[in-house]
N, CA, C and O atoms as a Tripos MOL2 file, in Angstrom:
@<TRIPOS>MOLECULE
protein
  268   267    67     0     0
PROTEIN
NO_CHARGES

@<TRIPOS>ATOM
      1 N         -10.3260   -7.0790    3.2980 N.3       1 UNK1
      2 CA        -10.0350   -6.1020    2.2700 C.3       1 UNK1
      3 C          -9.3880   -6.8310    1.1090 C.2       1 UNK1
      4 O          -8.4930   -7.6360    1.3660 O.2       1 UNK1
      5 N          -9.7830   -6.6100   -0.2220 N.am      2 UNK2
      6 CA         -9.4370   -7.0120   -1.3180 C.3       2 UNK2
      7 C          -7.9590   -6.4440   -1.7280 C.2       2 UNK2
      8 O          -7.8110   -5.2240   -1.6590 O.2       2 UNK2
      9 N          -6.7140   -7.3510   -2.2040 N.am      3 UNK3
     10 CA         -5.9780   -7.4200   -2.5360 C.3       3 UNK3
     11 C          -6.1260   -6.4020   -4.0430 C.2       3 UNK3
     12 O          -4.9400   -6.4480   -4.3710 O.2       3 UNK3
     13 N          -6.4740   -5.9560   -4.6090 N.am      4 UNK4
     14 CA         -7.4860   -4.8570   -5.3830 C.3       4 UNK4
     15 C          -7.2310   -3.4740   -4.6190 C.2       4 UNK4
     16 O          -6.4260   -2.5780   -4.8720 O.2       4 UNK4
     17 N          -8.1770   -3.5940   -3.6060 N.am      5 UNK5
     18 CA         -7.9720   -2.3200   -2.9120 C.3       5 UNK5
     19 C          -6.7800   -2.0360   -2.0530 C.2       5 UNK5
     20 O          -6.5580   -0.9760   -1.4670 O.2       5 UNK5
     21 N          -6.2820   -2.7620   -2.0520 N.am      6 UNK6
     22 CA         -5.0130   -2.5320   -1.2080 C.3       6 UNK6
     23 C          -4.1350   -1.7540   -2.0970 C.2       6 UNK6
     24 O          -3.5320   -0.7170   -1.8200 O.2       6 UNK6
     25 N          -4.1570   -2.6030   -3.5450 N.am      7 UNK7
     26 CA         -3.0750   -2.1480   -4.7410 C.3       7 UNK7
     27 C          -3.3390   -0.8480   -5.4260 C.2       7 UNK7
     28 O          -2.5650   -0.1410   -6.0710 O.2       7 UNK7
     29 N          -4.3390   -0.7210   -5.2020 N.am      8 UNK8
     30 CA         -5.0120    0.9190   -5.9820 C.3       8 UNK8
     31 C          -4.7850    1.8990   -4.4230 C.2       8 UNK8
     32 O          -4.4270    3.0730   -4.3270 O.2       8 UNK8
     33 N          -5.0110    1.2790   -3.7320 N.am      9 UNK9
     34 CA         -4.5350    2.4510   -2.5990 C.3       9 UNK9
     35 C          -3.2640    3.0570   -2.4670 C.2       9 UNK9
     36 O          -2.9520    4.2380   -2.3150 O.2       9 UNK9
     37 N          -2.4070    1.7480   -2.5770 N.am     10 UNK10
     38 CA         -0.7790    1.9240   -2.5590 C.3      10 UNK10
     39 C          -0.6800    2.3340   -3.5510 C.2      10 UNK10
     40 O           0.0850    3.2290   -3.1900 O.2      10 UNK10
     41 N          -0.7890    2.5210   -4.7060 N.am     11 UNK11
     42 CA         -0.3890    3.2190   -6.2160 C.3      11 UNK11
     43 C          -0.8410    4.5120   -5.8770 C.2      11 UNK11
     44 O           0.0410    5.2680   -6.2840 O.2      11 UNK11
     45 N          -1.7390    5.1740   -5.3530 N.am     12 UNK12
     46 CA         -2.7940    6.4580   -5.3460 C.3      12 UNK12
     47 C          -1.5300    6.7040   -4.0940 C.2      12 UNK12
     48 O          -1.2000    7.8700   -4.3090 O.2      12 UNK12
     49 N          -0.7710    6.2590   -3.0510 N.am     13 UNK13
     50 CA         -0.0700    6.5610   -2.2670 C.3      13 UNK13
     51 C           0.9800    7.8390   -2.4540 C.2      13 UNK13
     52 O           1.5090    8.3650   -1.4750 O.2      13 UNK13
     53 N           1.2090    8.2540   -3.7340 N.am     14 UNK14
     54 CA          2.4080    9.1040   -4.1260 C.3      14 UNK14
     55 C           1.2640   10.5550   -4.1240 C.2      14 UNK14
     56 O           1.7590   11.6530   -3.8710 O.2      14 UNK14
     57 N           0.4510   10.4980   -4.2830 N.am     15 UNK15
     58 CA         -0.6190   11.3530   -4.6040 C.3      15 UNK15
     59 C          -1.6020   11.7400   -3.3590 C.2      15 UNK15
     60 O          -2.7080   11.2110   -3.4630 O.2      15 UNK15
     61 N          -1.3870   12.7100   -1.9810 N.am     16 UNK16
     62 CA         -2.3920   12.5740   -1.0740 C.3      16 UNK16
     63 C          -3.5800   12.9360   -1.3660 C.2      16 UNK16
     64 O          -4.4330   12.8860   -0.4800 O.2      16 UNK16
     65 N          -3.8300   13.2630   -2.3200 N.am     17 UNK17
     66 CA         -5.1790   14.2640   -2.7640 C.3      17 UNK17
     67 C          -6.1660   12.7650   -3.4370 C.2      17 UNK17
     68 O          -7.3580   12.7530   -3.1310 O.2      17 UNK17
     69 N          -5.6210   11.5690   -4.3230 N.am     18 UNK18
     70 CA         -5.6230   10.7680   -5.1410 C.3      18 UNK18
     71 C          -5.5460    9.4290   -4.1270 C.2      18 UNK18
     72 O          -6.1860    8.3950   -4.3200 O.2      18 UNK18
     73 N          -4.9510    9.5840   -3.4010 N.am     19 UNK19
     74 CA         -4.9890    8.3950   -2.1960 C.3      19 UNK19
     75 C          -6.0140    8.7090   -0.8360 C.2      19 UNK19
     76 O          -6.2330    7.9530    0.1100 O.2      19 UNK19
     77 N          -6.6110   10.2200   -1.1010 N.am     20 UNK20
     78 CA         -8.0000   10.3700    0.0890 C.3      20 UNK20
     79 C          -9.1310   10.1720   -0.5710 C.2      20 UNK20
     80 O         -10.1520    9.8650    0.0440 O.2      20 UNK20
     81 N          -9.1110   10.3580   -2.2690 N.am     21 UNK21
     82 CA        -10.4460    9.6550   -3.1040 C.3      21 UNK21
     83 C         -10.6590    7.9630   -3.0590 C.2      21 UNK21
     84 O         -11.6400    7.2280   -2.9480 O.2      21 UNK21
     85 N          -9.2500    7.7650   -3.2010 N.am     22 UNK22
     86 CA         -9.5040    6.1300   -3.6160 C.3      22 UNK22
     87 C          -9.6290    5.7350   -2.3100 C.2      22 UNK22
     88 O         -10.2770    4.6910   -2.2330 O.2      22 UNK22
     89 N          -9.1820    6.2570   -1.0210 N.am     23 UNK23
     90 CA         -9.5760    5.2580    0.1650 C.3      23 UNK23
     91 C         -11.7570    5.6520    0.2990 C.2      23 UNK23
     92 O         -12.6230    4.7770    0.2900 O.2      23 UNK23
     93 N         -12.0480    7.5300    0.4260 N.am     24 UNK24
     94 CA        -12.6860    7.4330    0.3940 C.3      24 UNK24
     95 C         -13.9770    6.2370   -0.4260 C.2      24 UNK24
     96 O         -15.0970    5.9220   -0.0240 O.2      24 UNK24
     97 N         -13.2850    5.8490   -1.5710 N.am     25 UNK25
     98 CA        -14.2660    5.2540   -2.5380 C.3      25 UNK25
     99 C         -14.2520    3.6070   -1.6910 C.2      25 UNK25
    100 O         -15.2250    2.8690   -1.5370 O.2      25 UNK25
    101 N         -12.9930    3.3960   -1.2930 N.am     26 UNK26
    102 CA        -13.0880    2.1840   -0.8540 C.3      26 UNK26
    103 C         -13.6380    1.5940    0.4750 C.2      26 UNK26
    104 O         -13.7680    0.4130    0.7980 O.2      26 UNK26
    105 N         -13.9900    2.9870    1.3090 N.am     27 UNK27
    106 CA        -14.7020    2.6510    2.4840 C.3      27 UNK27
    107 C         -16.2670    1.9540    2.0240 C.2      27 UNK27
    108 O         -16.7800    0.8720    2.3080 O.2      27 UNK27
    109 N         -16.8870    3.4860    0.9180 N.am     28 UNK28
    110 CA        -18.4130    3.3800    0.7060 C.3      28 UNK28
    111 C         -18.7390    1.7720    0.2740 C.2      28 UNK28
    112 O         -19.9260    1.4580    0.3620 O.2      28 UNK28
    113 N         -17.7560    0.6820   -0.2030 N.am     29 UNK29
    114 CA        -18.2540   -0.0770   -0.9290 C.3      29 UNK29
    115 C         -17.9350   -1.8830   -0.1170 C.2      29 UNK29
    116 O         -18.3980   -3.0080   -0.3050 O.2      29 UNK29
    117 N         -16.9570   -1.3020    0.7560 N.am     30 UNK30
    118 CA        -16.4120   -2.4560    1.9420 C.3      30 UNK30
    119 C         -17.6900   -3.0840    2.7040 C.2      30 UNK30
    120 O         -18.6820   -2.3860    2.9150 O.2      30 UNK30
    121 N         -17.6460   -3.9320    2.9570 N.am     31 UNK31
    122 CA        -18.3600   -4.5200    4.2750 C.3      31 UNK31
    123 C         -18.2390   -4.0850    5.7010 C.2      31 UNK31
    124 O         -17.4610   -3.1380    5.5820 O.2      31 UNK31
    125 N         -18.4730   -4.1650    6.7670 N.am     32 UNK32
    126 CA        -17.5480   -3.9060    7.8770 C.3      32 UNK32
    127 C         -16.5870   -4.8600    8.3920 C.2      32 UNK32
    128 O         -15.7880   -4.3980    9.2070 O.2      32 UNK32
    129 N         -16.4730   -6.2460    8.0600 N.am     33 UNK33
    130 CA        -15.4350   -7.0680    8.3250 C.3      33 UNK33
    131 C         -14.1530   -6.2770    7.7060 C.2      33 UNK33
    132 O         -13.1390   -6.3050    8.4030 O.2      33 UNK33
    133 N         -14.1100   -5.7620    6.7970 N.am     34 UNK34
    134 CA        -13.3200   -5.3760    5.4520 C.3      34 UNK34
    135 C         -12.8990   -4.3640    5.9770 C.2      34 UNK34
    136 O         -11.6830   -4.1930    6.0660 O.2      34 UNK34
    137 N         -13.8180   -3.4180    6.4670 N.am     35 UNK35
    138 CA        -13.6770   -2.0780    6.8720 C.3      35 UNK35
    139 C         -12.8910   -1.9500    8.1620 C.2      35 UNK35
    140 O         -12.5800   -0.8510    8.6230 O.2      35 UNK35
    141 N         -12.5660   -3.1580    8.7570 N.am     36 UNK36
    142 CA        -11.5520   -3.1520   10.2840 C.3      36 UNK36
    143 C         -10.1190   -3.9310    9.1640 C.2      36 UNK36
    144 O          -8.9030   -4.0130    9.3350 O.2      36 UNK36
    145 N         -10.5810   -4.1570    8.6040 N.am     37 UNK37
    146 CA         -9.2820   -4.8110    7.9520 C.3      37 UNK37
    147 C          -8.1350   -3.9330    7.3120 C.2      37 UNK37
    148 O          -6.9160   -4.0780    7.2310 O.2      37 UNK37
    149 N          -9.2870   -2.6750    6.7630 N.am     38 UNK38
    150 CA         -8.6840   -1.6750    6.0630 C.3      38 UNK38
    151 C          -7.9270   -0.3930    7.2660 C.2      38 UNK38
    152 O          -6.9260    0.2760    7.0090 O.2      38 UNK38
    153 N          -8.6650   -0.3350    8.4490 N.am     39 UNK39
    154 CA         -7.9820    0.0540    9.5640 C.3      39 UNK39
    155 C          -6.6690   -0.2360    9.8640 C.2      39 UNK39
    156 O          -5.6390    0.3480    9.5280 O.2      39 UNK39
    157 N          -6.8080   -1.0150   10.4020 N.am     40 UNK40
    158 CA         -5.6180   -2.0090   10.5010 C.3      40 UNK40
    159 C          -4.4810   -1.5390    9.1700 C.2      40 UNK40
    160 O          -3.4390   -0.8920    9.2690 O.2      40 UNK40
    161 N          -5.0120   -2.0260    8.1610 N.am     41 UNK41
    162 CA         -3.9340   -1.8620    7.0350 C.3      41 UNK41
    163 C          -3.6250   -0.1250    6.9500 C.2      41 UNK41
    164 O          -2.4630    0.2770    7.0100 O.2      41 UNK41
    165 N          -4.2370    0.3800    6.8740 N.am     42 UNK42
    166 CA         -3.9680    2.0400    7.0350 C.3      42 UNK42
    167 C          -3.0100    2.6680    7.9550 C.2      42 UNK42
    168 O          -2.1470    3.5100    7.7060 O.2      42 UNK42
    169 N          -3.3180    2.1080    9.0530 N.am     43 UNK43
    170 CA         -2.1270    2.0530   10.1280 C.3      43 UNK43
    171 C          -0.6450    2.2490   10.1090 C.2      43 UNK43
    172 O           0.2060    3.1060   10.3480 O.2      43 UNK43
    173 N          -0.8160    0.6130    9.5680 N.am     44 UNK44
    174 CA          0.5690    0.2090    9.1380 C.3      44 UNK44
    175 C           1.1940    0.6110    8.1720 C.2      44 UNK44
    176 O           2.4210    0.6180    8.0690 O.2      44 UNK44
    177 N           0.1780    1.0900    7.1450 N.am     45 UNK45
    178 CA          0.8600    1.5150    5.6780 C.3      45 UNK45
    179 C           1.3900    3.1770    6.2280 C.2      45 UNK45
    180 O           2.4780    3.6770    5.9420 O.2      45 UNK45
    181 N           0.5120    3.7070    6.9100 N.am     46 UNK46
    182 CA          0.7900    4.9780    7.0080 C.3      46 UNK46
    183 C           1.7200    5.5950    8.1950 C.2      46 UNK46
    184 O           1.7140    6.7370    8.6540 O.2      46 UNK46
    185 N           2.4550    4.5630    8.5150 N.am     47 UNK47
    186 CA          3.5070    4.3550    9.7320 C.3      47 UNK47
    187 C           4.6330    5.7460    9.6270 C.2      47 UNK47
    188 O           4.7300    6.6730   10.4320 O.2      47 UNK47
    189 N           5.3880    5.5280    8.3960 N.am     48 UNK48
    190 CA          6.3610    6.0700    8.0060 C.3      48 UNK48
    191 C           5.7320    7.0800    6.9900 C.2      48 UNK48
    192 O           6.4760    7.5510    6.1290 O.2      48 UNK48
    193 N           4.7500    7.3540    7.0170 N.am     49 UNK49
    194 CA          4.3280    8.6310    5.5830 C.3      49 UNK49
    195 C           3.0510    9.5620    6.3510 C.2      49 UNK49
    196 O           1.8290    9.5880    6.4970 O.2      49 UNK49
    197 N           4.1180   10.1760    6.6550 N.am     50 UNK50
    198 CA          3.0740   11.7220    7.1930 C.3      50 UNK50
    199 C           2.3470   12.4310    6.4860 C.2      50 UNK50
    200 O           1.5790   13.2310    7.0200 O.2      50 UNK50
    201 N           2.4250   12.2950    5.1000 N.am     51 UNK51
    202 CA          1.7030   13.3470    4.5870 C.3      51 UNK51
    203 C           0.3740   12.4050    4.3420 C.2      51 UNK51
    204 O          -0.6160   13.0140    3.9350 O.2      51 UNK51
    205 N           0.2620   11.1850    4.5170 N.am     52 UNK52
    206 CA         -0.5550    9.8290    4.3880 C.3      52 UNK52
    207 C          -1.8130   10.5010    5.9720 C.2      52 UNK52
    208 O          -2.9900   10.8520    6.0500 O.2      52 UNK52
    209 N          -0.7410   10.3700    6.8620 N.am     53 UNK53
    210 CA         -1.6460   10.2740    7.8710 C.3      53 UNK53
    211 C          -2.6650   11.3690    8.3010 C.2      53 UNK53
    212 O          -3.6640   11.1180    8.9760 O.2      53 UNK53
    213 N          -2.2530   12.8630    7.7580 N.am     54 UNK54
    214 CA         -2.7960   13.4560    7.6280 C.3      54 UNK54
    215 C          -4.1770   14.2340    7.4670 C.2      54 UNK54
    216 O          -4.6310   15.2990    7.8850 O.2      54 UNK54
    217 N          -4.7300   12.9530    6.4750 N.am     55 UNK55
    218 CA         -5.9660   13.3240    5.7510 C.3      55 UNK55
    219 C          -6.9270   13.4590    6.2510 C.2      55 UNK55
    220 O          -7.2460   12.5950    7.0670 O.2      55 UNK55
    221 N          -7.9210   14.6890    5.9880 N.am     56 UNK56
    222 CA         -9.3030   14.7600    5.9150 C.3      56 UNK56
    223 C         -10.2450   13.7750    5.5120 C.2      56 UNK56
    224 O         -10.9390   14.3320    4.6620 O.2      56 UNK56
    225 N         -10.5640   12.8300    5.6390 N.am     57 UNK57
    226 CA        -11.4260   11.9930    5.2370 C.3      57 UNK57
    227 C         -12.6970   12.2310    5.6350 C.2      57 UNK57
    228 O         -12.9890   11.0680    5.9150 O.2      57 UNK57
    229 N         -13.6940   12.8620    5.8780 N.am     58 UNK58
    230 CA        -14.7180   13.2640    6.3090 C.3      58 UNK58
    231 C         -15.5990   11.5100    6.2610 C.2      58 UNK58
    232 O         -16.3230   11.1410    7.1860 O.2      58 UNK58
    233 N         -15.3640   10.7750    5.1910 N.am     59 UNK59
    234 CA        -16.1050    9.3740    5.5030 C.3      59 UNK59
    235 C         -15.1720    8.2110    6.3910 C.2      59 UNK59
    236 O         -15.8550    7.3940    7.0080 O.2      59 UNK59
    237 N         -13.6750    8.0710    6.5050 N.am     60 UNK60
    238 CA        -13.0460    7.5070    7.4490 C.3      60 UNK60
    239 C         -13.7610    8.0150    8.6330 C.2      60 UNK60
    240 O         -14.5300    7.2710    9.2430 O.2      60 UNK60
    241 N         -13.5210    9.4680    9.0700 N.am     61 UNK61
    242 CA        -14.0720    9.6630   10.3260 C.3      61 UNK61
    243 C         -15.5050    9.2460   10.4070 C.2      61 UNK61
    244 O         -15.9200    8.5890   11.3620 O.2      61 UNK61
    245 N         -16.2760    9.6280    9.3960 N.am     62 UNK62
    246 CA        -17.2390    8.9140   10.0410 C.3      62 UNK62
    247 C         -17.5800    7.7660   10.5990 C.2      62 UNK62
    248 O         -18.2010    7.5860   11.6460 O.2      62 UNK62
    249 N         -17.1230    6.9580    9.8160 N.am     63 UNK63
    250 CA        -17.1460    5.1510   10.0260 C.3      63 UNK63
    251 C         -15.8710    5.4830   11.3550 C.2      63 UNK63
    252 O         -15.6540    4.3810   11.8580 O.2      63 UNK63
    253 N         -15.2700    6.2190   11.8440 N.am     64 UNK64
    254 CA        -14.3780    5.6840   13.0610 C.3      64 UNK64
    255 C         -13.6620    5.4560   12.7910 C.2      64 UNK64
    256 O         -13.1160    5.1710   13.8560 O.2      64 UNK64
    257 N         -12.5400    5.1650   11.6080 N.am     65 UNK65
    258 CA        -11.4540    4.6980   10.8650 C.3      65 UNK65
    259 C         -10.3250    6.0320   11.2230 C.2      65 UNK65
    260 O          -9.1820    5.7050   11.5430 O.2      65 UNK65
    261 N         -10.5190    6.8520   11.1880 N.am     66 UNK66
    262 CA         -9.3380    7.4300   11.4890 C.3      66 UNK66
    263 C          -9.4560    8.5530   12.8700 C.2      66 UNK66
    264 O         -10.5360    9.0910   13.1150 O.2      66 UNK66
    265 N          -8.1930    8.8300   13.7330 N.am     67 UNK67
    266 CA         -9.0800    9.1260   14.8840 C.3      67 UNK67
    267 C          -8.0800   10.6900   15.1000 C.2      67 UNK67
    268 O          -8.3510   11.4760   16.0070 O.2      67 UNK67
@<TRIPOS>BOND
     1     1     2 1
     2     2     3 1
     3     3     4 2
     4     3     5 am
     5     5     6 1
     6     6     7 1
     7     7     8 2
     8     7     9 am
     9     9    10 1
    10    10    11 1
    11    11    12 2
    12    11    13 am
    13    13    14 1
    14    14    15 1
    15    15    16 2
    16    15    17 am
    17    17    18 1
    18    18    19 1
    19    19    20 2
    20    19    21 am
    21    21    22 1
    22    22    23 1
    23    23    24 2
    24    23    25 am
    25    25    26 1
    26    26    27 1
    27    27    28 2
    28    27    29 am
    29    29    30 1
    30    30    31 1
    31    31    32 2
    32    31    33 am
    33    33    34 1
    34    34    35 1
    35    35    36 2
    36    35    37 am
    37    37    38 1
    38    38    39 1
    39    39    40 2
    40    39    41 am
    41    41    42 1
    42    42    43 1
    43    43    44 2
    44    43    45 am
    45    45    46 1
    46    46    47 1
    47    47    48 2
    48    47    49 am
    49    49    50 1
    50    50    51 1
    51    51    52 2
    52    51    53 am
    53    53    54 1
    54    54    55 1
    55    55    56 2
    56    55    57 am
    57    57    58 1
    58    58    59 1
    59    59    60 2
    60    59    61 am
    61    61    62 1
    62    62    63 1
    63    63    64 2
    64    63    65 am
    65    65    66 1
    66    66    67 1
    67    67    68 2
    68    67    69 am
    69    69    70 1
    70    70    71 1
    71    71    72 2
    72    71    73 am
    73    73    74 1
    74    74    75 1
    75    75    76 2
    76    75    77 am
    77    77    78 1
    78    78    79 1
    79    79    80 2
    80    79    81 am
    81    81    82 1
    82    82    83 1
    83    83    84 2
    84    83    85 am
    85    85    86 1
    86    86    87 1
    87    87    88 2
    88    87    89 am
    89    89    90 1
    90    90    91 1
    91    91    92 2
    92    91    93 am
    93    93    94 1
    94    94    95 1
    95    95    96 2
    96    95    97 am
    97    97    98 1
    98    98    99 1
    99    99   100 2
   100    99   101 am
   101   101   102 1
   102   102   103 1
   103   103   104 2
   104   103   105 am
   105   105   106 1
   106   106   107 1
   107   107   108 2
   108   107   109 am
   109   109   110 1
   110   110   111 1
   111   111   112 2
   112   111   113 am
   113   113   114 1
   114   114   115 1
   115   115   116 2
   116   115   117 am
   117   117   118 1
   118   118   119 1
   119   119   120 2
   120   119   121 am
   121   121   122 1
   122   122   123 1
   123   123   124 2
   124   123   125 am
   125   125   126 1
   126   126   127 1
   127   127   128 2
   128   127   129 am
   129   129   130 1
   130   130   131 1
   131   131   132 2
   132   131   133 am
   133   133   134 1
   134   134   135 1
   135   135   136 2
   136   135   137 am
   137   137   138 1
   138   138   139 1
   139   139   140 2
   140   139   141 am
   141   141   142 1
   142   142   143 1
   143   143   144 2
   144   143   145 am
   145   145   146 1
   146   146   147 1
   147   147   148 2
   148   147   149 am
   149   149   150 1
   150   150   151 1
   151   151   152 2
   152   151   153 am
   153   153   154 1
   154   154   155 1
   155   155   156 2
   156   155   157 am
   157   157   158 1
   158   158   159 1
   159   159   160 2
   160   159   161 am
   161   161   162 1
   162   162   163 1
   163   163   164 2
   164   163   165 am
   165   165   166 1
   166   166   167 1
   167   167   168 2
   168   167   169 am
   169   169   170 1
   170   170   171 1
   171   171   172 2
   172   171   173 am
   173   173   174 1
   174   174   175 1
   175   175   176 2
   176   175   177 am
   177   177   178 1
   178   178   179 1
   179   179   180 2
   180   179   181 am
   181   181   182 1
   182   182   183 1
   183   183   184 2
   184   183   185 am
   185   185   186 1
   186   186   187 1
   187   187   188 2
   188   187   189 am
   189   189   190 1
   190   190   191 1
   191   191   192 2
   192   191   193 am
   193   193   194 1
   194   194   195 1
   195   195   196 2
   196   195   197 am
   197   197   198 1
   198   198   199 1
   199   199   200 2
   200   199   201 am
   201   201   202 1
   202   202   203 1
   203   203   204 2
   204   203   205 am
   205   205   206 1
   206   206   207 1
   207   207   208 2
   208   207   209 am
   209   209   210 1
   210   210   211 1
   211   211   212 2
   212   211   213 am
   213   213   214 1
   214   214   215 1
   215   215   216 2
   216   215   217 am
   217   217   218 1
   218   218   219 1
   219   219   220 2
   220   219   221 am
   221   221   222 1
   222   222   223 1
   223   223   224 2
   224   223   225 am
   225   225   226 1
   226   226   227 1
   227   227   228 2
   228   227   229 am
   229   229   230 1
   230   230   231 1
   231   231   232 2
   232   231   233 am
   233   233   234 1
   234   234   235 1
   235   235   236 2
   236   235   237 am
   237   237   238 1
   238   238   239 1
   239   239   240 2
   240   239   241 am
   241   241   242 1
   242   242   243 1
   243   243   244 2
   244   243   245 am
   245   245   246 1
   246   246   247 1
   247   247   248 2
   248   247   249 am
   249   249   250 1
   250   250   251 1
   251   251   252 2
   252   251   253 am
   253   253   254 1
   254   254   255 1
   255   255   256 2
   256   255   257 am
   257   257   258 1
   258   258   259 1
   259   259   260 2
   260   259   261 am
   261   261   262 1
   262   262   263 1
   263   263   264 2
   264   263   265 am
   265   265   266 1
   266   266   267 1
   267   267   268 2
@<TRIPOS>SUBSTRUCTURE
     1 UNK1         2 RESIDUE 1 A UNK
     2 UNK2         6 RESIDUE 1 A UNK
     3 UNK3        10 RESIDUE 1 A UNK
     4 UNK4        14 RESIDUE 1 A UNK
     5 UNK5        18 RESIDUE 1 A UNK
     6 UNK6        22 RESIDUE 1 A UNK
     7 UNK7        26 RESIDUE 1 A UNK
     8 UNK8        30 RESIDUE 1 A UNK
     9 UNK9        34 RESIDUE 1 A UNK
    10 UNK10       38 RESIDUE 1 A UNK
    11 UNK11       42 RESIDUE 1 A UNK
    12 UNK12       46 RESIDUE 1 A UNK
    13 UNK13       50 RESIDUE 1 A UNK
    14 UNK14       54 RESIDUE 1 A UNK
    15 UNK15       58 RESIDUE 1 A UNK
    16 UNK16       62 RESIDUE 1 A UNK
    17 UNK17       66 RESIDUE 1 A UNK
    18 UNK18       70 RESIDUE 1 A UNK
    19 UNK19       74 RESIDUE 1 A UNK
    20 UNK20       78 RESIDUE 1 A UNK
    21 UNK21       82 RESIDUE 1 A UNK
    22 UNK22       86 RESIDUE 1 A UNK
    23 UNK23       90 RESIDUE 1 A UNK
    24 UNK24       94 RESIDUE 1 A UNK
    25 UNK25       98 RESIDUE 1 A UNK
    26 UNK26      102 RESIDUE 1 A UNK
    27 UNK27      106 RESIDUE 1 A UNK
    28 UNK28      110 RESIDUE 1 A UNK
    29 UNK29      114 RESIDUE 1 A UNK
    30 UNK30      118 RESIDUE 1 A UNK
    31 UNK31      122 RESIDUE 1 A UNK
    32 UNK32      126 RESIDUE 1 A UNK
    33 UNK33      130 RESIDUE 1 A UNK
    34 UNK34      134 RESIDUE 1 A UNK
    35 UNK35      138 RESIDUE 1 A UNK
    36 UNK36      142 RESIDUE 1 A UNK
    37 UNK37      146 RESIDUE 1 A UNK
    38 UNK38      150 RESIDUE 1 A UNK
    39 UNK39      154 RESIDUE 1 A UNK
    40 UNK40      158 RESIDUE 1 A UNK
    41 UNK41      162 RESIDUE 1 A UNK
    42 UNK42      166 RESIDUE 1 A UNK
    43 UNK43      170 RESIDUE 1 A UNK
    44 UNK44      174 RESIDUE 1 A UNK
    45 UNK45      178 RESIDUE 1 A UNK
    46 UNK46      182 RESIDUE 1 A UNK
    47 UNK47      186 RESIDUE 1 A UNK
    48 UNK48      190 RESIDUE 1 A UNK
    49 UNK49      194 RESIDUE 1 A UNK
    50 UNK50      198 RESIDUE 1 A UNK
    51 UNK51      202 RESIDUE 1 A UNK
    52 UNK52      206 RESIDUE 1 A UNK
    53 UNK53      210 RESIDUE 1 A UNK
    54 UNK54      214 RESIDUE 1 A UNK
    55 UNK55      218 RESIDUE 1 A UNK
    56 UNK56      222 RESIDUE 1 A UNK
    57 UNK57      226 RESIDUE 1 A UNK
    58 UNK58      230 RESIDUE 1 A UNK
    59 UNK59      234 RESIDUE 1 A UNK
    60 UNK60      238 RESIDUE 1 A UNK
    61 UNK61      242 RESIDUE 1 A UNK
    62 UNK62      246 RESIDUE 1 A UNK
    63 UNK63      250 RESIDUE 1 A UNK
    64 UNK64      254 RESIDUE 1 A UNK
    65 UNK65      258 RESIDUE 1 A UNK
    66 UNK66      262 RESIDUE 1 A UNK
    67 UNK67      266 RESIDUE 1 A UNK
């Protein structure tokens, strides 16, 4: 995962509505190496922020990313 997408995710972070577009956008365009990377990082970022973990992602779930 691009150091890019990490930083536009975490900025869109204050915003859950604005942080389920920009992850959505960032799944469609990842690789799948990228796309376990971004797992992983989602995880961890979303440890301590409930309103984070929350989300509807209808394309996370698809790809398996959020469970």
């Amino acid at each position: 995962m691009s150091t890019y997408i990490q930083r536009k995710l975490e900025r869109a972070s204050l915003n859950p509505e604005q942080f389920n577009e920009e992850l959505n956008q960032s799944i469609k365009i990842l690789i799948s190496s990228e796309i376990d990377e971004l797992a992983k990082w989602f995880v961890h970022f979303t440890k301590d922020k409930p309103h984070l973990k929350n989300l509807q992602n209808d394309t996370a779930y698809n790809r398996n990313l959020l469970y």
